[in-house]
Backbone of each chain as ProteinMPNN parsed JSONL, in Angstrom:
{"seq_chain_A": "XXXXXXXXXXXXXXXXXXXXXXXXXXXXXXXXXXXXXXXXXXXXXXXXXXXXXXXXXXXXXXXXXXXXXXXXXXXXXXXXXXXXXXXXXXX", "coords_chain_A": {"N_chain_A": [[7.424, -9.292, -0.569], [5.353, -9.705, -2.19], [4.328, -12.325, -1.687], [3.919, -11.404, 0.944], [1.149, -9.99, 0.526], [-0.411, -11.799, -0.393], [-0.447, -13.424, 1.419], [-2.235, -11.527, 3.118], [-4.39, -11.872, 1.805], [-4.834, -14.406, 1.779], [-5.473, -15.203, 4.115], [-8.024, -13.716, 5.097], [-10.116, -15.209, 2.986], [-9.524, -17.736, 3.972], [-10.785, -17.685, 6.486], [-13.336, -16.845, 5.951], [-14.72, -18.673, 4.252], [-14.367, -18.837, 1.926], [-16.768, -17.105, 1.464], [-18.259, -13.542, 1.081], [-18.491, -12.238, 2.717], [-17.019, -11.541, 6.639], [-18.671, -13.229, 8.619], [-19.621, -12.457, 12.389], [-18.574, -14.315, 13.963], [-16.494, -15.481, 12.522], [-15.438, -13.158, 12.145], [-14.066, -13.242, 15.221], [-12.672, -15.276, 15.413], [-10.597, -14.938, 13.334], [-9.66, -12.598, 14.84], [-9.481, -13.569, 17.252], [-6.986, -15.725, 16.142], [-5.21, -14.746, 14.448], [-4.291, -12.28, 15.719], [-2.918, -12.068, 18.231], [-0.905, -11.513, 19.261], [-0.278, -9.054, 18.655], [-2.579, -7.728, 19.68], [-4.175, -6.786, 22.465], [-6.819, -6.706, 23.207], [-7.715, -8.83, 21.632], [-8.883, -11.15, 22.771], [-10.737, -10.362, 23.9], [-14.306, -10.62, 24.3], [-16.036, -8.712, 23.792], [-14.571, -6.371, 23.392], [-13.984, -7.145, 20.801], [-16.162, -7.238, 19.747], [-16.911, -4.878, 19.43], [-14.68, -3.332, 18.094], [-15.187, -4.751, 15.406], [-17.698, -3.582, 14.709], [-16.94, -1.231, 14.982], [-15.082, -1.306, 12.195], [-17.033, -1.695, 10.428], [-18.019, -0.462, 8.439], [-20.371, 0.033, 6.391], [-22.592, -0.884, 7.833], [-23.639, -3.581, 7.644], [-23.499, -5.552, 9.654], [-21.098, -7.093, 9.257], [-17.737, -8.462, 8.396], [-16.485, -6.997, 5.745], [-14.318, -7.511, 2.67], [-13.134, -5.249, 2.758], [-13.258, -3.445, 4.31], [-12.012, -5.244, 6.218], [-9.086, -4.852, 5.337], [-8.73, -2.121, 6.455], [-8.734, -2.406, 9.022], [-6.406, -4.0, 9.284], [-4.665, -2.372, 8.086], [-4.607, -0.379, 9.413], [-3.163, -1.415, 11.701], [-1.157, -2.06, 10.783], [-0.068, 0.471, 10.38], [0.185, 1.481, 12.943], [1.749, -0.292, 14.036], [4.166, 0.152, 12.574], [4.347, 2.927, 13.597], [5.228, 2.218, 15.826], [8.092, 1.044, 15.505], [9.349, 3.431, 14.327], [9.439, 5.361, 15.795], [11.216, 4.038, 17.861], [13.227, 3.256, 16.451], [14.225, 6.147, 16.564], [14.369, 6.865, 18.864], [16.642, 5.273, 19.946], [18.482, 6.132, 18.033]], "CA_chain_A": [[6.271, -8.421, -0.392], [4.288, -10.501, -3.016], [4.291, -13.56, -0.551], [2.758, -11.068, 2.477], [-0.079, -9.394, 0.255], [-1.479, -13.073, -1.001], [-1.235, -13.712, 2.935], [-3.442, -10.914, 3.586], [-6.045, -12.11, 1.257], [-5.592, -16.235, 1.757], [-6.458, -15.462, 5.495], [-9.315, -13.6, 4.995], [-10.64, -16.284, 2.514], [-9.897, -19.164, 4.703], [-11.837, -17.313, 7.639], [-14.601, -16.315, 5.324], [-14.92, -19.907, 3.454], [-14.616, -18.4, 0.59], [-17.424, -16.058, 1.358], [-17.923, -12.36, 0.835], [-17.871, -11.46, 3.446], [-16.896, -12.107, 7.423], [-19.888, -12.985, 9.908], [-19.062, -12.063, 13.398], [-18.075, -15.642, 14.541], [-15.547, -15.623, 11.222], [-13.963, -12.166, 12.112], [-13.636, -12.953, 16.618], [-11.875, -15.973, 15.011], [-9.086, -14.339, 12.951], [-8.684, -11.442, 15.709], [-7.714, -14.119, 18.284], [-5.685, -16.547, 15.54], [-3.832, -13.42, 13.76], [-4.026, -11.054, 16.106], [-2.991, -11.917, 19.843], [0.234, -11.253, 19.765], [-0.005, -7.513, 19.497], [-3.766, -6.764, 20.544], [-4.181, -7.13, 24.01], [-8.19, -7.028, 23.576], [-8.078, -9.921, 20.871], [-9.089, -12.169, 23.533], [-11.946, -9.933, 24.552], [-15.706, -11.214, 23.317], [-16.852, -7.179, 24.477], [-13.867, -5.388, 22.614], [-13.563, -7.818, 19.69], [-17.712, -6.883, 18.705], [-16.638, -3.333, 19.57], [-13.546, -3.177, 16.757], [-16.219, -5.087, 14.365], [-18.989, -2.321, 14.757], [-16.505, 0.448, 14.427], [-15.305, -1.601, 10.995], [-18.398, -2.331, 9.844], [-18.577, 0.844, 7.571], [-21.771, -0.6, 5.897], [-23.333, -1.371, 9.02], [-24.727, -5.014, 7.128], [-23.496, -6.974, 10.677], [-20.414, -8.512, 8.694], [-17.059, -7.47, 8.374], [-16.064, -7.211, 4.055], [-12.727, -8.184, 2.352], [-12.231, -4.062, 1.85], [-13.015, -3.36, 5.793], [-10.745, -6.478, 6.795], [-8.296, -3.862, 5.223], [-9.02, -1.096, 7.331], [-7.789, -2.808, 10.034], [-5.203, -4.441, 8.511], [-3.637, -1.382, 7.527], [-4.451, 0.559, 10.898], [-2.773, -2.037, 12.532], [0.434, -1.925, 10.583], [0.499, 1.939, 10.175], [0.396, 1.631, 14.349], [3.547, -0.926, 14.192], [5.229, 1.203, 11.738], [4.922, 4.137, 14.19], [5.874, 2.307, 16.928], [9.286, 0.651, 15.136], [10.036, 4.984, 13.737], [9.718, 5.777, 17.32], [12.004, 2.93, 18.72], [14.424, 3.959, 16.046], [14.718, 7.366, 16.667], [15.326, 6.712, 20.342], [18.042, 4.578, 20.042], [19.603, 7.42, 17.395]], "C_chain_A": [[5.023, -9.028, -1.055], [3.71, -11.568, -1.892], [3.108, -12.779, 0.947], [1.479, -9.932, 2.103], [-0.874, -11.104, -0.211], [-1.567, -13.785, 0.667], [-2.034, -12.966, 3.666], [-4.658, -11.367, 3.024], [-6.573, -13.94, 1.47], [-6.081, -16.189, 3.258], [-7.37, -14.962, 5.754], [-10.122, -14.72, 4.229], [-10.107, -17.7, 3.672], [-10.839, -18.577, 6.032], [-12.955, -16.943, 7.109], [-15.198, -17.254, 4.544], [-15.287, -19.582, 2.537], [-15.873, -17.228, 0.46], [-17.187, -15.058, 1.001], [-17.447, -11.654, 1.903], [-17.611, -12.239, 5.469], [-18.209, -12.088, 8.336], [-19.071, -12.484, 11.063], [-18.242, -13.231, 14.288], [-16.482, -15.879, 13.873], [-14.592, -14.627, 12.173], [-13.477, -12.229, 13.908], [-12.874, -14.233, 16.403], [-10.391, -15.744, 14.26], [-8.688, -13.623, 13.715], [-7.593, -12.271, 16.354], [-6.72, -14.788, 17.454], [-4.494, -15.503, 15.151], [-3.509, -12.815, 14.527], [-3.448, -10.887, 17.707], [-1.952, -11.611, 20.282], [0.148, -9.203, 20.028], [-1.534, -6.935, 19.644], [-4.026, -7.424, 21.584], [-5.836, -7.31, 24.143], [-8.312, -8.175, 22.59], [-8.695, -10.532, 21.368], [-10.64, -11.581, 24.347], [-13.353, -10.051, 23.656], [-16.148, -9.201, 23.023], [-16.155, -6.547, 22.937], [-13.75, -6.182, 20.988], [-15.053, -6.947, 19.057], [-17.509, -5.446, 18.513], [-15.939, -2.83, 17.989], [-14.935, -3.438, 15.726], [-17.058, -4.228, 14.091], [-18.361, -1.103, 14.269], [-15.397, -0.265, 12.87], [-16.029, -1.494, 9.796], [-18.639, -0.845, 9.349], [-19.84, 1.294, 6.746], [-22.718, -0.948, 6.457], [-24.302, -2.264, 8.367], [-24.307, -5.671, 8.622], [-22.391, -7.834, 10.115], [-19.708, -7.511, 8.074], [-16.726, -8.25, 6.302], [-14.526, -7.529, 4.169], [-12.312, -5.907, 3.063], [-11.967, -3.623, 3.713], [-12.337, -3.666, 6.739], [-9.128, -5.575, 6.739], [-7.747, -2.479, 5.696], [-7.978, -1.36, 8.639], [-6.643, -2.893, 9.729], [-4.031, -3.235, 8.654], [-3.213, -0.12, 8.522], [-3.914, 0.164, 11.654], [-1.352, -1.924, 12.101], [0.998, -0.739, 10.639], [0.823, 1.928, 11.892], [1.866, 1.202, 14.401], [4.476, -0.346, 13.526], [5.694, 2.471, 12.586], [5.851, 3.942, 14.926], [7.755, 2.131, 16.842], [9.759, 2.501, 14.613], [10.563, 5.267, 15.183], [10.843, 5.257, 18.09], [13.426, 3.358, 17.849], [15.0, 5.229, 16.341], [15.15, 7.472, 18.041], [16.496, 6.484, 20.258], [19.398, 5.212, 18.982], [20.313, 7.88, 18.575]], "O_chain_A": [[3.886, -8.904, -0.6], [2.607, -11.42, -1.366], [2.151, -13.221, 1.584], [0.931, -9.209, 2.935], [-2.103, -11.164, -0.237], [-2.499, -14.488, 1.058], [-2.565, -13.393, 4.691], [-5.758, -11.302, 3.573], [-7.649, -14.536, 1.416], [-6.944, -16.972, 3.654], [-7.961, -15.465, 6.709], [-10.943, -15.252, 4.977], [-10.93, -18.597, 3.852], [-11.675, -19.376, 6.453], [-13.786, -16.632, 7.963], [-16.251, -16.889, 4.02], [-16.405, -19.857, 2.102], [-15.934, -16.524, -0.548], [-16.074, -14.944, 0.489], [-16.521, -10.862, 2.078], [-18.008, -13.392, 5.632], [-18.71, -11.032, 8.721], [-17.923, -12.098, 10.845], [-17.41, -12.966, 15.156], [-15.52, -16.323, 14.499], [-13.538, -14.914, 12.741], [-12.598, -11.418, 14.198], [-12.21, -14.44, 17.419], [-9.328, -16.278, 14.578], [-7.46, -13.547, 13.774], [-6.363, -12.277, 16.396], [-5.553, -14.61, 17.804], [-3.301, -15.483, 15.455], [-2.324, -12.494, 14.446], [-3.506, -9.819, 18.317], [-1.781, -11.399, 21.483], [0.372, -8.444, 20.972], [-1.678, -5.715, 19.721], [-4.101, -8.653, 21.587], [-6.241, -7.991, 25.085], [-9.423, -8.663, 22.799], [-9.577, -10.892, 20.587], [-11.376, -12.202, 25.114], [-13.441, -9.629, 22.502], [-16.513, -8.746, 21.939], [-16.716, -6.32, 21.865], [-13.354, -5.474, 20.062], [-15.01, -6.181, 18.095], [-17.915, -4.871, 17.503], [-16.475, -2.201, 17.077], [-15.621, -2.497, 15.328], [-17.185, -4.083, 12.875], [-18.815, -0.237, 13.522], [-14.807, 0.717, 12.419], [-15.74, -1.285, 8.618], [-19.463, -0.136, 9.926], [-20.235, 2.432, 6.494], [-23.727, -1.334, 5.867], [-25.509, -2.021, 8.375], [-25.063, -6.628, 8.787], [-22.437, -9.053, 10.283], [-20.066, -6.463, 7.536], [-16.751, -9.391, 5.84], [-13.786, -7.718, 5.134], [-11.306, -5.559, 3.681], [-10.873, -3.52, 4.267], [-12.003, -3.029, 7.738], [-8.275, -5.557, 7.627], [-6.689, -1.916, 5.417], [-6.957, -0.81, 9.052], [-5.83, -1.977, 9.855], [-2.912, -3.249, 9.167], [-2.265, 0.665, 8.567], [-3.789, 0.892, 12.639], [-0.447, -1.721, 12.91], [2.198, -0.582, 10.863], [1.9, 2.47, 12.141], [2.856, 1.884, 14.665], [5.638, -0.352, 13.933], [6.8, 3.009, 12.521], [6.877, 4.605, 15.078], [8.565, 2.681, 17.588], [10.989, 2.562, 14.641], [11.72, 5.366, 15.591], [11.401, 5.973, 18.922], [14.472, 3.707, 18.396], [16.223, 5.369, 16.364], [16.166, 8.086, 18.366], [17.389, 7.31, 20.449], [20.608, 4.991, 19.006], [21.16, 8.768, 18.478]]}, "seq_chain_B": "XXXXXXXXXXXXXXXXXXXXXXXXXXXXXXXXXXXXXXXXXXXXXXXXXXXXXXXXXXXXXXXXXXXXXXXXXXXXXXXXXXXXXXXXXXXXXXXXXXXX", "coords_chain_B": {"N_chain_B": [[4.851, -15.783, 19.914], [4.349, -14.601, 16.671], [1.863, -14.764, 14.682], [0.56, -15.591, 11.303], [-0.463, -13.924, 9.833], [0.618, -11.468, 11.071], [3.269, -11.817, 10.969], [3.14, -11.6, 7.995], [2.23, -8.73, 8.23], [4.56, -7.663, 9.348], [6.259, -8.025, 7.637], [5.311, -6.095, 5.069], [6.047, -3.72, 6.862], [8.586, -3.263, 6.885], [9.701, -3.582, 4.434], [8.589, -1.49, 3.095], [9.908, 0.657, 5.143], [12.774, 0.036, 3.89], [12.961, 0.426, 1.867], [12.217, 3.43, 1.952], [14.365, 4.168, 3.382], [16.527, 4.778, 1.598], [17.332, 7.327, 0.439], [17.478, 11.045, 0.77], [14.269, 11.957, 2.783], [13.637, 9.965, 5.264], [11.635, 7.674, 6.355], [9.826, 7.772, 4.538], [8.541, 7.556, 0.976], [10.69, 8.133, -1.785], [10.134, 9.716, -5.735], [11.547, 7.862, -7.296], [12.553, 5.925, -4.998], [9.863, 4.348, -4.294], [9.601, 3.608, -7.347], [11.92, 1.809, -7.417], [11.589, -0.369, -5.468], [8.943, -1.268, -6.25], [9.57, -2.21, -8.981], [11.517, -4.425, -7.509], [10.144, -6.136, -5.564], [7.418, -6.146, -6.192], [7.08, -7.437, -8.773], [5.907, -9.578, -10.004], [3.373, -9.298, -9.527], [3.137, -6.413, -10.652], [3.572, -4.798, -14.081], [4.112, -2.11, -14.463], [6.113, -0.842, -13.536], [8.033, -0.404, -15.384], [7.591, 1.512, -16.723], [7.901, 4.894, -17.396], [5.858, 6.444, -17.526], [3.681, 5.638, -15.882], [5.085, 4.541, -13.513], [4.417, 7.437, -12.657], [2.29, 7.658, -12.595], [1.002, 6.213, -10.685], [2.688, 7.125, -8.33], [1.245, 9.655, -7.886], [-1.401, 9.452, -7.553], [-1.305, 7.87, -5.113], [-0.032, 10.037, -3.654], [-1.795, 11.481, -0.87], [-1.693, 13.52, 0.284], [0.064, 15.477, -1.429], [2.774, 15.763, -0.918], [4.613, 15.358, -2.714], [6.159, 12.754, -1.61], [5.713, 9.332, -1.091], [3.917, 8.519, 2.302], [3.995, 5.685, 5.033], [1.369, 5.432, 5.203], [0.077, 6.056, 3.28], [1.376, 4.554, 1.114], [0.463, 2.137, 2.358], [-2.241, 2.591, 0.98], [-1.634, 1.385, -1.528], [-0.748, -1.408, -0.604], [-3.751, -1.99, -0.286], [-4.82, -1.592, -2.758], [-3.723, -4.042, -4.381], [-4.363, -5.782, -2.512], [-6.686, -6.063, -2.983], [-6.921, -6.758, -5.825], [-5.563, -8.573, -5.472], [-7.602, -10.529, -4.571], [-9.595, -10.481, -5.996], [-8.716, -12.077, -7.96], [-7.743, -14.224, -7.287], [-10.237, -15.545, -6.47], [-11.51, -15.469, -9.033], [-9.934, -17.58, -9.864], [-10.49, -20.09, -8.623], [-13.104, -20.36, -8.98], [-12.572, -21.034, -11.813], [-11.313, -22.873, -11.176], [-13.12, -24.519, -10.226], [-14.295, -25.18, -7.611], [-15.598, -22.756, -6.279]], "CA_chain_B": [[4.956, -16.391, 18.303], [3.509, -14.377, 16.045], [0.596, -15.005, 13.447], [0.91, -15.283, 9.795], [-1.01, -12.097, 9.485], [1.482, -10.551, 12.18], [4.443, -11.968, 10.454], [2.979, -10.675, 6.769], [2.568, -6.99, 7.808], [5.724, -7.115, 9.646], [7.562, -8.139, 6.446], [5.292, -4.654, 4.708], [6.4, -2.651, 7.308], [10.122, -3.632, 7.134], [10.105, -3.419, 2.732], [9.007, 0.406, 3.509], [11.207, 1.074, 5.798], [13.941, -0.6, 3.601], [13.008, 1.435, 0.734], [12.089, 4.795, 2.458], [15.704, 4.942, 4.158], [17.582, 4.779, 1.279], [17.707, 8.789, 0.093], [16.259, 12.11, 1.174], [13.461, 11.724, 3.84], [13.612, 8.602, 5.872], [10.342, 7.516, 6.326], [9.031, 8.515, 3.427], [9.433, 6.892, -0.606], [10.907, 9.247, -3.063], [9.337, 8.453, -6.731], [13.187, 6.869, -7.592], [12.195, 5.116, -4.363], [9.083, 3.619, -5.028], [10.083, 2.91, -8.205], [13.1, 0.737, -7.359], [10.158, -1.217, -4.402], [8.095, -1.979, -7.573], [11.15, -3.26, -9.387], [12.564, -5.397, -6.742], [9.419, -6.741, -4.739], [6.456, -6.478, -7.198], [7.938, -7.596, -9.884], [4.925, -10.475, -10.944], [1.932, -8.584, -9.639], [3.082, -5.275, -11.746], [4.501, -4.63, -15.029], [4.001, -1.26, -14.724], [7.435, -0.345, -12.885], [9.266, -0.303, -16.46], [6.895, 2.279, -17.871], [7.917, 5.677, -16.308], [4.477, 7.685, -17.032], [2.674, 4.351, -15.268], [5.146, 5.485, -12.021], [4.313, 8.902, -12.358], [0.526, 8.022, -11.924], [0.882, 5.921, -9.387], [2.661, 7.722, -7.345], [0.142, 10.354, -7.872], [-2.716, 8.527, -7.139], [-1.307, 7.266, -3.862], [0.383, 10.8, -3.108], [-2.871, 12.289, -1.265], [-1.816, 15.161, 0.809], [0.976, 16.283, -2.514], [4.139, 16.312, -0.975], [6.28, 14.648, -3.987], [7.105, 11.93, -1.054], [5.14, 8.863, -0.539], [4.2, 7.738, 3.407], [3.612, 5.101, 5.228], [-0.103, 5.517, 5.087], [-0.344, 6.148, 1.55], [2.149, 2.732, 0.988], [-1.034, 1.206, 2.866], [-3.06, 2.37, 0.043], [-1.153, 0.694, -2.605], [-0.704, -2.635, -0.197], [-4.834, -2.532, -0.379], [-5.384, -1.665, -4.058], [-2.765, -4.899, -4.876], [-4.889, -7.086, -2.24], [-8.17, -6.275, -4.039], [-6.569, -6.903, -7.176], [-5.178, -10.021, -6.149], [-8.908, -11.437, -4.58], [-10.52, -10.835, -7.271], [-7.966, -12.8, -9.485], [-8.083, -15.659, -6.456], [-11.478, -15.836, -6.821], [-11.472, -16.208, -10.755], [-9.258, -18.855, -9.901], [-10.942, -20.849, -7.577], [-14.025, -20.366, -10.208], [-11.921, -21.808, -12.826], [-10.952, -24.569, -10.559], [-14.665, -25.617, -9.347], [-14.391, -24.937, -5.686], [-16.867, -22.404, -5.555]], "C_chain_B": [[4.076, -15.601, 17.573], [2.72, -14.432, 14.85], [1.261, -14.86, 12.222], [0.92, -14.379, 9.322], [0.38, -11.426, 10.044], [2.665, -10.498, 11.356], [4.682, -11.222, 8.575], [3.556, -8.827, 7.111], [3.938, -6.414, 8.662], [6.448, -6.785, 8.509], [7.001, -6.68, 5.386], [6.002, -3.756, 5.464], [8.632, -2.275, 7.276], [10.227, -3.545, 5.298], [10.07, -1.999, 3.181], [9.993, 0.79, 3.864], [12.846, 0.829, 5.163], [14.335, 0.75, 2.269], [13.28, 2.838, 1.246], [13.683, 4.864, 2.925], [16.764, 4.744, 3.172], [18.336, 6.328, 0.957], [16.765, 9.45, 0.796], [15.433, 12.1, 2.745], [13.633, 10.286, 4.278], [12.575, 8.541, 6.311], [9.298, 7.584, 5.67], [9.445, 8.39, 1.919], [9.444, 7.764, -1.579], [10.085, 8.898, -4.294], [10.376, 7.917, -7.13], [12.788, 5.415, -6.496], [10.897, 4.184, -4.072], [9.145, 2.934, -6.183], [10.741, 1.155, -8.297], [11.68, -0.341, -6.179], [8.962, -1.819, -5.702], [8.908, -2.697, -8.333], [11.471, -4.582, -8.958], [11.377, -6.106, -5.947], [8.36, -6.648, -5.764], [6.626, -7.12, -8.481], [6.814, -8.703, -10.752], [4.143, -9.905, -10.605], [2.022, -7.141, -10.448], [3.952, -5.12, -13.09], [4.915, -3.209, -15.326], [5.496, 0.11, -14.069], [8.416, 0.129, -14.397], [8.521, 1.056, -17.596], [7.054, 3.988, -17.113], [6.478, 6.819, -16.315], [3.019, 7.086, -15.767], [3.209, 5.281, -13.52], [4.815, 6.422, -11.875], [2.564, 8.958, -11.872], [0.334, 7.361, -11.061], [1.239, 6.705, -8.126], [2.166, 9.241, -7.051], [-0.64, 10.456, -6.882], [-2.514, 8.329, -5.531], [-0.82, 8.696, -2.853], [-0.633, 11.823, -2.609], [-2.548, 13.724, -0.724], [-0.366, 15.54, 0.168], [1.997, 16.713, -2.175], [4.904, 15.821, -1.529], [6.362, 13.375, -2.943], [5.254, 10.737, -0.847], [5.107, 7.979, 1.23], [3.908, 6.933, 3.945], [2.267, 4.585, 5.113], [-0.42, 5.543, 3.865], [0.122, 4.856, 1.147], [0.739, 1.958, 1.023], [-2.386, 1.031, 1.785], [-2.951, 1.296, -1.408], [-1.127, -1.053, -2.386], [-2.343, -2.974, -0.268], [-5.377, -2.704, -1.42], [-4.661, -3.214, -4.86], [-4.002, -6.033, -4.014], [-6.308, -7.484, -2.635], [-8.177, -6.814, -4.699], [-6.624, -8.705, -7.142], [-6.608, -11.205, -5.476], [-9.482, -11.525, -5.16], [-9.775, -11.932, -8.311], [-7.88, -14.383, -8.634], [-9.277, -16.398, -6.723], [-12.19, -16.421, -8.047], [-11.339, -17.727, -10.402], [-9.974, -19.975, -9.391], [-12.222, -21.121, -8.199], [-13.882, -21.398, -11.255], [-12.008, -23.496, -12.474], [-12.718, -25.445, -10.03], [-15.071, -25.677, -8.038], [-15.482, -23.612, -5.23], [-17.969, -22.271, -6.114]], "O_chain_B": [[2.889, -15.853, 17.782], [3.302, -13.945, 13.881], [2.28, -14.195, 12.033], [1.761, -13.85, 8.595], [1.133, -10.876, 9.239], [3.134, -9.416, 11.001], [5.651, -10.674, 8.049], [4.455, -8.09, 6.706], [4.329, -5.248, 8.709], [7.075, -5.75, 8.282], [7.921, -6.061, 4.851], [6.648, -2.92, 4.832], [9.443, -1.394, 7.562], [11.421, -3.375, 5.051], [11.052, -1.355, 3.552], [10.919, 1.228, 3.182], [13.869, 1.254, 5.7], [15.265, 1.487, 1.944], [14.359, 3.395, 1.046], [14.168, 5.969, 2.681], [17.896, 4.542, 3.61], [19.534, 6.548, 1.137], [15.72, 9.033, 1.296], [16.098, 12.243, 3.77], [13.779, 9.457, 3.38], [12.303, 9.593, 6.891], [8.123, 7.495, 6.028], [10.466, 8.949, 1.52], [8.447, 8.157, -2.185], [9.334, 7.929, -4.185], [9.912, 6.881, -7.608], [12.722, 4.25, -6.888], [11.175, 3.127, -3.505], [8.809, 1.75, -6.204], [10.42, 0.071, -8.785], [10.905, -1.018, -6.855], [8.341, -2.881, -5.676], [8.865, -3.925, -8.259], [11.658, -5.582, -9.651], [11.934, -7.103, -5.486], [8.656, -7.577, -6.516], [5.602, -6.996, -9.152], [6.827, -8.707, -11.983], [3.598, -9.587, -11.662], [0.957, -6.716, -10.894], [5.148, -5.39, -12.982], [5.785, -2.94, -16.154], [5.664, 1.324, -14.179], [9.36, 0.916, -14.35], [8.811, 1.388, -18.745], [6.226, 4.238, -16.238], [6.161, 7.669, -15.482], [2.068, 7.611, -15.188], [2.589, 6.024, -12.76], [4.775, 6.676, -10.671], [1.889, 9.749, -11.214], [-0.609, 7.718, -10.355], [0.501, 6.935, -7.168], [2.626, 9.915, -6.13], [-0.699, 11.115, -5.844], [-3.431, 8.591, -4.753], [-1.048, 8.697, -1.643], [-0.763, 12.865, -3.251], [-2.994, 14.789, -1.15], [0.482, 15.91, 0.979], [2.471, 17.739, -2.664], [6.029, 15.706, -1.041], [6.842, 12.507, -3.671], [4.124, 11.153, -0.592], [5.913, 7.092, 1.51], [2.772, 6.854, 3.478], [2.056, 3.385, 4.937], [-1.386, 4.882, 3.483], [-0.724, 4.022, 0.825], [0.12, 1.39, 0.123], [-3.181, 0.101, 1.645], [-3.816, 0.697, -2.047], [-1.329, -1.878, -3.277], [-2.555, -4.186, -0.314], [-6.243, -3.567, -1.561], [-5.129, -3.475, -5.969], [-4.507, -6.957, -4.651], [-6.901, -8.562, -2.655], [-9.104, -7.616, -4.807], [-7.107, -9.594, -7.844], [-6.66, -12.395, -5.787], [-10.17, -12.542, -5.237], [-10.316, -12.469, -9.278], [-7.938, -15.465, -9.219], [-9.358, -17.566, -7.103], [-13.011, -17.33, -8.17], [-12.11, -18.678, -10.526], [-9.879, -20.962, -10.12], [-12.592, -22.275, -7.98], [-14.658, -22.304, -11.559], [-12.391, -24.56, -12.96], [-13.098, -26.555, -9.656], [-16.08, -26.187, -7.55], [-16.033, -23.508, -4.134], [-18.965, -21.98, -5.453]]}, "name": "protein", "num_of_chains": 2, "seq": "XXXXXXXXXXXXXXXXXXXXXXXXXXXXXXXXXXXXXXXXXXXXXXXXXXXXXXXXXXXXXXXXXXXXXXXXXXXXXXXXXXXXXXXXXXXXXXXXXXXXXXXXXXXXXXXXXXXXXXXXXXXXXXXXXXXXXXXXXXXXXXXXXXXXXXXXXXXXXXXXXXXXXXXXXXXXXXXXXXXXXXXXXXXXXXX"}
């Protein structure tokens, strides 16, 4: 568990070059590298700025470490539902 | 094939789930069960697993809508207050070291 919280934060810092925070070029770069397997719009320029905007809690134009988390965590609470769900079927 | 990221919050969503189904509610971490998940997987980012008034405020803190049980979503809070923790202490580091 140690191992996959220091990989949430070394891939924001390598997409943010050490910055504070992500420009918009930074964060349509980690959607598609991290993210293509389970978002189907990763690959979209439209829906990628879309996600970013409805991130962007600060509305500076640039997604933060804490925002990066947002997702992050909306994305796993989704896969978490979907694996409860898949279990309880197959009960 | 999926991503590093992908493959990280699989391996969160699969500790939960490991923990949450051992007693009681399934889906959901007792404070015995949290506990033992701080124990057995945190074990260098907290020391605070061996102190039982430390668990009692954590799982407080993280318990927001007060049903004694922590859930998935709340977990999420604890997986973000740990990755704060640990950028800021990256960052030191990387300070230390001269790189930024």
């Amino acid at each position: 568990m140690e191992s996959a919280i220091k990989t949430l934060v070394t891939t924001f810092i390598s997409s943010s070059k050490g910055k504070e925070n992500l420009d918009s070029k930074g964060f349509k770069n980690l959607v598609e590298k991290q993210f293509s397997s389970i978002l189907e719009d990763a690959n979209s320029a439209d829906k990628v700025k879309e996600m970013q905007q409805g991130l962007d809690a600060n509305a500076d134009g640039k997604v933060s470490f804490g925002e990066y988390l947002t997702l992050v965590g909306y994305l796993a609470q989704s896969m978490s539902d979907r694996k409860t769900a898949a279990a309880a079927q197959s009960d | 094939m999926p991503s590093e990221l992908e493959t990280a919050m699989e391996s969160l969503i699969k500790v939960f789930h490991r923990y949450a189904s051992k007693e009681g509610r399934s889906g959901t971490l007792s404070r015995r069960e949290l506990r033992e998940l701080m124990e057995n997987e945190l074990s260098n980012f907290l020391r605070s697993q061996k102190d039982p008034a430390a668990v009692d405020k954590i799982m407080k803190d993280l318990d927001t809508n007060g049903d004694g049980q922590v859930d998935f979503e709340e977990f999420v809070s604890l997986v973000v207050g740990l990755s704060i923790a640990c950028e800021q202490c990256y960052k030191m580091h990387l300070k230390k070291m001269g790189n930024m």
